[in-house]
N, CA, C and O atoms as a MOPAC input file, in Angstrom:
PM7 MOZYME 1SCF
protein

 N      0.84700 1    -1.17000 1     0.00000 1
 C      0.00000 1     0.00000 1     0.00000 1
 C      0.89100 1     1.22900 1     0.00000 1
 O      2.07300 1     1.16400 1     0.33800 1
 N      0.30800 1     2.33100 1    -0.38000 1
 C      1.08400 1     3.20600 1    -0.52800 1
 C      0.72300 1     4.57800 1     0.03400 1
 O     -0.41400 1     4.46100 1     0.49300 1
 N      1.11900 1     5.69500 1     0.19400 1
 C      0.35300 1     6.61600 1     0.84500 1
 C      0.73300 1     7.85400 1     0.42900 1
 O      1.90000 1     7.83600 1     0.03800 1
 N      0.11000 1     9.14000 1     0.34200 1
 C     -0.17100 1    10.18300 1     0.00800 1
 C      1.06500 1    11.48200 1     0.55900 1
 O      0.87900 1    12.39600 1     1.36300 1
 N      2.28700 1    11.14200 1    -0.19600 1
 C      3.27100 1    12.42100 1    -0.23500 1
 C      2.83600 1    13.37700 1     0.17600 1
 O      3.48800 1    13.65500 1     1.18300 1
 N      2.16300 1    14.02300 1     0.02200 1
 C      1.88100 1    15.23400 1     0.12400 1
 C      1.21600 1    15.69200 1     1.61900 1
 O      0.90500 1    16.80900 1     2.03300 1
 N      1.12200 1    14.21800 1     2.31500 1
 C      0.40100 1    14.51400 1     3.89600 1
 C      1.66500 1    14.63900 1     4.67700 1
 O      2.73200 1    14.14100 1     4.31700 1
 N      1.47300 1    15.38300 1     5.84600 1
 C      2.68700 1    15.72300 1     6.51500 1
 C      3.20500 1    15.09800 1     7.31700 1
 O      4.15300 1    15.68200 1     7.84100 1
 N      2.91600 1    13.67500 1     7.83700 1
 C      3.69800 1    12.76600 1     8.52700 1
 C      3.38200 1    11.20700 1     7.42400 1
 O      2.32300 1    10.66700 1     7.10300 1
 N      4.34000 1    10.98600 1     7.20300 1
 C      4.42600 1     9.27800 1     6.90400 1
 C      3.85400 1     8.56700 1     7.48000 1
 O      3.65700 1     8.96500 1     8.62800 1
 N      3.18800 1     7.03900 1     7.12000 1
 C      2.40500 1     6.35100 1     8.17700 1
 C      3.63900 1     5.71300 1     9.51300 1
 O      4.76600 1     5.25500 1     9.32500 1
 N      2.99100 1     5.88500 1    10.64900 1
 C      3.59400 1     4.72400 1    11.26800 1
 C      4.18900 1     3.19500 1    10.43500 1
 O      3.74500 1     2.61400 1     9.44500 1
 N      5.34600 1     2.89300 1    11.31300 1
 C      5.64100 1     1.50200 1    11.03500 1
 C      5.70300 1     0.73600 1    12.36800 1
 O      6.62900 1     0.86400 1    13.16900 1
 N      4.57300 1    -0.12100 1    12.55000 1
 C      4.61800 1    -0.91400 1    13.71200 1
 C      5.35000 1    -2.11200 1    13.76700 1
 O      5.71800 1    -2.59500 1    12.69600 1
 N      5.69700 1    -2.82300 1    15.08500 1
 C      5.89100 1    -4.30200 1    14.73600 1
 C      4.60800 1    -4.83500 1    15.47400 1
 O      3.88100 1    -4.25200 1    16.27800 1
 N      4.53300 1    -6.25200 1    14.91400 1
 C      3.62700 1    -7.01900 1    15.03800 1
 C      3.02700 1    -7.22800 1    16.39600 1
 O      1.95900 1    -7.83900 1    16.40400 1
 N      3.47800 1    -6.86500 1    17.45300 1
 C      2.86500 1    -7.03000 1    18.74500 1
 C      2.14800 1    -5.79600 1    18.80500 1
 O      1.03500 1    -5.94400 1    19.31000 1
 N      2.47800 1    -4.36000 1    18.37600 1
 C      1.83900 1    -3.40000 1    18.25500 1
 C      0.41100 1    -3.42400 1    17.60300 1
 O     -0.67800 1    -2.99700 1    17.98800 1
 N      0.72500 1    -3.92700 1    16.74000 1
 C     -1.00200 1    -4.32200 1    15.53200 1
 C     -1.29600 1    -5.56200 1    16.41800 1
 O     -2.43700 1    -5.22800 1    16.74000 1
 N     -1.16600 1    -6.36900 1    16.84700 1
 C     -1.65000 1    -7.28600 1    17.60700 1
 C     -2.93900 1    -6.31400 1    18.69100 1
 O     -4.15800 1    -6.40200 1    18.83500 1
 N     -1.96900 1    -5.51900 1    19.21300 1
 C     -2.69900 1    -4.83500 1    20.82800 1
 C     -4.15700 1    -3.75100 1    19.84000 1
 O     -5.37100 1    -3.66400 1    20.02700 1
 N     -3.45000 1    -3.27100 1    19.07400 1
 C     -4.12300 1    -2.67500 1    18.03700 1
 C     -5.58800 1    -2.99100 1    17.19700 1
 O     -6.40200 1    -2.13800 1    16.84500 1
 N     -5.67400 1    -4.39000 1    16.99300 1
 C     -6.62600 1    -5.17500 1    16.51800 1
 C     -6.87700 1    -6.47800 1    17.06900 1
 O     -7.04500 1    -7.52700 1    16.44600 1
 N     -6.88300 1    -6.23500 1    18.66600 1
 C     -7.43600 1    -7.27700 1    19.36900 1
 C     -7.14000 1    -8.24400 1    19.62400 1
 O     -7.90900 1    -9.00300 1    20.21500 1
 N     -5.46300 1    -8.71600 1    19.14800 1
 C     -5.80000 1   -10.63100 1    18.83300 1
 C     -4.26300 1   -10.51400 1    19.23500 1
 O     -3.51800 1    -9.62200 1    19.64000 1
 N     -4.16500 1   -11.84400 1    18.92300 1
 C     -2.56200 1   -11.76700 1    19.32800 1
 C     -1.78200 1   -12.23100 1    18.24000 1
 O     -2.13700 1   -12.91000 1    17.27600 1
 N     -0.28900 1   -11.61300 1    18.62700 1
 C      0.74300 1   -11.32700 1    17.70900 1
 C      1.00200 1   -12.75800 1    16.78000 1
 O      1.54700 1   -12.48600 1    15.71100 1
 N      0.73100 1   -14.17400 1    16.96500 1
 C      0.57600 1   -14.91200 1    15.86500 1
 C     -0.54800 1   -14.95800 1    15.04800 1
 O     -0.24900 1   -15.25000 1    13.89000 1
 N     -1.53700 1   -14.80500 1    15.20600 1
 C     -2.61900 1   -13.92200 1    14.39900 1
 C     -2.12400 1   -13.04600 1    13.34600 1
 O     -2.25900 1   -13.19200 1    12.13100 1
 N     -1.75900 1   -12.47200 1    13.73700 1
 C     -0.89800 1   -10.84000 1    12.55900 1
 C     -0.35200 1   -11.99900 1    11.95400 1
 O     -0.91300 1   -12.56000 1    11.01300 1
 N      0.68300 1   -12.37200 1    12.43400 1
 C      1.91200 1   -12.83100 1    11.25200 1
 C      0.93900 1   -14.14900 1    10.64000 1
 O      1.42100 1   -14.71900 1     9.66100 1
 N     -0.12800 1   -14.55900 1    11.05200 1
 C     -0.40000 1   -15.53000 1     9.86800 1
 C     -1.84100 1   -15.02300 1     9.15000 1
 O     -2.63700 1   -15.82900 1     8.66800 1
 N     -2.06300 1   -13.50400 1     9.15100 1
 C     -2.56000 1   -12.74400 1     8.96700 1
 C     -1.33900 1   -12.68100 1     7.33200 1
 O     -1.27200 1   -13.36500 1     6.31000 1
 N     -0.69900 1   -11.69300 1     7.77000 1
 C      0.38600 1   -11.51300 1     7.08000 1
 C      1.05600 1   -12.97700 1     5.86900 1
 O      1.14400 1   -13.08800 1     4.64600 1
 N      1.36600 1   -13.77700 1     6.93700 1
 C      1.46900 1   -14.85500 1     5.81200 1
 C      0.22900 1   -15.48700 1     4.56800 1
 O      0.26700 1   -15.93200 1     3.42100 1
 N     -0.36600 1   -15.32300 1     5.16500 1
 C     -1.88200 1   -15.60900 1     3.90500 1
 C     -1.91400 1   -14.74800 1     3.19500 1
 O     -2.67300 1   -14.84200 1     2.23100 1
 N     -1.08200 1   -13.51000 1     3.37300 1
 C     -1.33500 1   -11.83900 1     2.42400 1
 C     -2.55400 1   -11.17400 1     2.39600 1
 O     -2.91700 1   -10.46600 1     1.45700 1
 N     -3.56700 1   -11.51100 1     3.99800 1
 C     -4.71100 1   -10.67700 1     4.48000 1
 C     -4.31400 1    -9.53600 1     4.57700 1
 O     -4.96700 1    -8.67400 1     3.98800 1
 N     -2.97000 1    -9.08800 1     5.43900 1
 C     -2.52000 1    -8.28000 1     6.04300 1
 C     -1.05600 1    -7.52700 1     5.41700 1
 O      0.08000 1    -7.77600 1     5.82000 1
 N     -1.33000 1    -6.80300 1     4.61200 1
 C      0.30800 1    -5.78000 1     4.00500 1
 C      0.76800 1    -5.64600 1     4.81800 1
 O      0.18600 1    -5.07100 1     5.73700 1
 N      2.74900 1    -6.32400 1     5.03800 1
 C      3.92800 1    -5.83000 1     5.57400 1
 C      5.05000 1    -6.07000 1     5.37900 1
 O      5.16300 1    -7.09100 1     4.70100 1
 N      6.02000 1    -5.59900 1     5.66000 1
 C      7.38200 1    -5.62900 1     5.08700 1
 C      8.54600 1    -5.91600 1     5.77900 1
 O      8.76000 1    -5.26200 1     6.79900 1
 N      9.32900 1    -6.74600 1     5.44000 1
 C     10.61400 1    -7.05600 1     6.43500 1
 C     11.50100 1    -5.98500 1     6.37500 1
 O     11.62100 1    -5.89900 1     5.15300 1
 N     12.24000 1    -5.06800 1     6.85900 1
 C     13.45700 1    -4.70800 1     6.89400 1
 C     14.85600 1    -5.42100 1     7.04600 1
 O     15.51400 1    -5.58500 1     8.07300 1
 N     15.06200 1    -5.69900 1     6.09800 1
 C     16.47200 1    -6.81000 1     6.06600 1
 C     16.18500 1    -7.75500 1     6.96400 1
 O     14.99600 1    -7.88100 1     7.25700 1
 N     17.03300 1    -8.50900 1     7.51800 1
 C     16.71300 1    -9.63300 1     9.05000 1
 C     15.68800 1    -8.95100 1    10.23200 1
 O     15.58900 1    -9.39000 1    11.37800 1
 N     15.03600 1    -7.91100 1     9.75100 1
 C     14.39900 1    -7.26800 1    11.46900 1
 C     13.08800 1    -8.61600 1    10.92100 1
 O     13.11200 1    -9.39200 1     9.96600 1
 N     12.01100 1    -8.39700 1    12.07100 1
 C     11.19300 1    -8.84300 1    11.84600 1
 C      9.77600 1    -7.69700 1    11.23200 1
 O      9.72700 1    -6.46900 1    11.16800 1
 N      8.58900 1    -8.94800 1    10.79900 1
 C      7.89700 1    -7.75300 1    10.18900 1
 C      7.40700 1    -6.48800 1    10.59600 1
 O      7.17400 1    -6.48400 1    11.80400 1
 N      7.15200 1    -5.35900 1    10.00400 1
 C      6.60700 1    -4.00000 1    10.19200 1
 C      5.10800 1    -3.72600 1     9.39000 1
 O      5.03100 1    -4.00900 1     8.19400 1
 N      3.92000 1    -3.15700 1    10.12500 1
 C      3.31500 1    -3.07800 1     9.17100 1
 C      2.60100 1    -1.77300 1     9.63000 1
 O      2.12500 1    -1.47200 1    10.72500 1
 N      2.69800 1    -0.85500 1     8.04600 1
 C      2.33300 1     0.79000 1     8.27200 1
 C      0.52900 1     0.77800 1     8.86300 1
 O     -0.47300 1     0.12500 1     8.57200 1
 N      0.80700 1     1.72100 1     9.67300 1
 C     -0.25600 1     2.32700 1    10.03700 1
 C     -1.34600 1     2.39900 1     9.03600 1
 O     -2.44300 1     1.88000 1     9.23800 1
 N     -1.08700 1     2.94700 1     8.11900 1
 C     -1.95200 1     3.07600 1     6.85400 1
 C     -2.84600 1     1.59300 1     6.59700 1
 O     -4.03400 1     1.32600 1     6.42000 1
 N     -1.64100 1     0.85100 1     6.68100 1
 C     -2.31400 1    -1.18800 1     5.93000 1
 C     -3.53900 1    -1.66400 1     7.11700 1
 O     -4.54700 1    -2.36600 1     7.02100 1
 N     -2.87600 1    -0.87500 1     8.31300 1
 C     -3.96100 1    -1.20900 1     9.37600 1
 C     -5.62200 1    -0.84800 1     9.20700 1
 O     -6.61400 1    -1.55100 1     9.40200 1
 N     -5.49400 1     0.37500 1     8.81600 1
 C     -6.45800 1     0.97500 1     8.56600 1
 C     -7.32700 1     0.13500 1     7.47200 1
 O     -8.42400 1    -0.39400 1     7.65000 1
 N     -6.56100 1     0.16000 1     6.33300 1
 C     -6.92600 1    -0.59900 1     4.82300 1
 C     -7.84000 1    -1.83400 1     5.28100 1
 O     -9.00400 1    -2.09300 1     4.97400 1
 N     -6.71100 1    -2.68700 1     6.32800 1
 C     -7.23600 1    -4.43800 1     6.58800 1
 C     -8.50500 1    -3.99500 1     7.49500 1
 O     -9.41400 1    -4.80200 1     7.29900 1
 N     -8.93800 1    -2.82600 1     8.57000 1
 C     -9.44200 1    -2.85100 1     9.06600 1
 C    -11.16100 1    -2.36800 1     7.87900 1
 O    -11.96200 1    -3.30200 1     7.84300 1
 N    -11.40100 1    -1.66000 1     7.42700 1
 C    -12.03800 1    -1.05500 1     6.25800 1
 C    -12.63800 1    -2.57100 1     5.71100 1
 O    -13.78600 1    -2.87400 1     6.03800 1
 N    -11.77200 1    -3.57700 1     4.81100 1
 C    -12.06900 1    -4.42500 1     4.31700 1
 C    -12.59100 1    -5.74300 1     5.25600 1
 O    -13.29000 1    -6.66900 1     4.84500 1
 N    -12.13300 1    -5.59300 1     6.43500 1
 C    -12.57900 1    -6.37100 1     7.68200 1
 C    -14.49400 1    -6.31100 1     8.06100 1
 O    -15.33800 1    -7.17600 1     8.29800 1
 N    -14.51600 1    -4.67200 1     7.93900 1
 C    -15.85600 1    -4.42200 1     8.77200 1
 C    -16.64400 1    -4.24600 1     7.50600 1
 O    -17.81800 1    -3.91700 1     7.67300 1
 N    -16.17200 1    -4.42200 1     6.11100 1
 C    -17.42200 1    -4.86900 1     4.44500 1
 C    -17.53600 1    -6.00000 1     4.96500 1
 O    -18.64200 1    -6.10400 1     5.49400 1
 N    -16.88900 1    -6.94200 1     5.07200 1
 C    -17.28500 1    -8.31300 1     4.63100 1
 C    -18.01400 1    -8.98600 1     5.82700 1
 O    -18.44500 1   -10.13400 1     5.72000 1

């Protein structure tokens, strides 16, 4: 996902225990959230995953259609 230059802060980049506390569930949830590709995020070299503030929003949006 991508987000809008022109807004004046960048999205957050969380790690996965953060979006965990964030959307209720716990942090293996996210990552197999993430592994199915429900959930947009990105490794930084060896760190573990990060996922922007923005994707939260997105997964949450497409969460409360369906």
């Amino acid at each position: 996902m991508t987000y809008n230059l022109a807004a004046s802060q960048p999205p957050e980049m969380l790690r996965v225990h953060v979006v965990a506390r964030r959307l209720g569930c716990s942090p293996r949830t996210i990552r197999r959230l993430i592994l199915n590709g429900k959930l947009a995020a990105q490794r930084l070299g060896q760190r573990p995953w990060v996922v922007l503030s923005t994707d939260i929003e997105h997964f949450r949006s497409r969460r409360d259609a369906a």
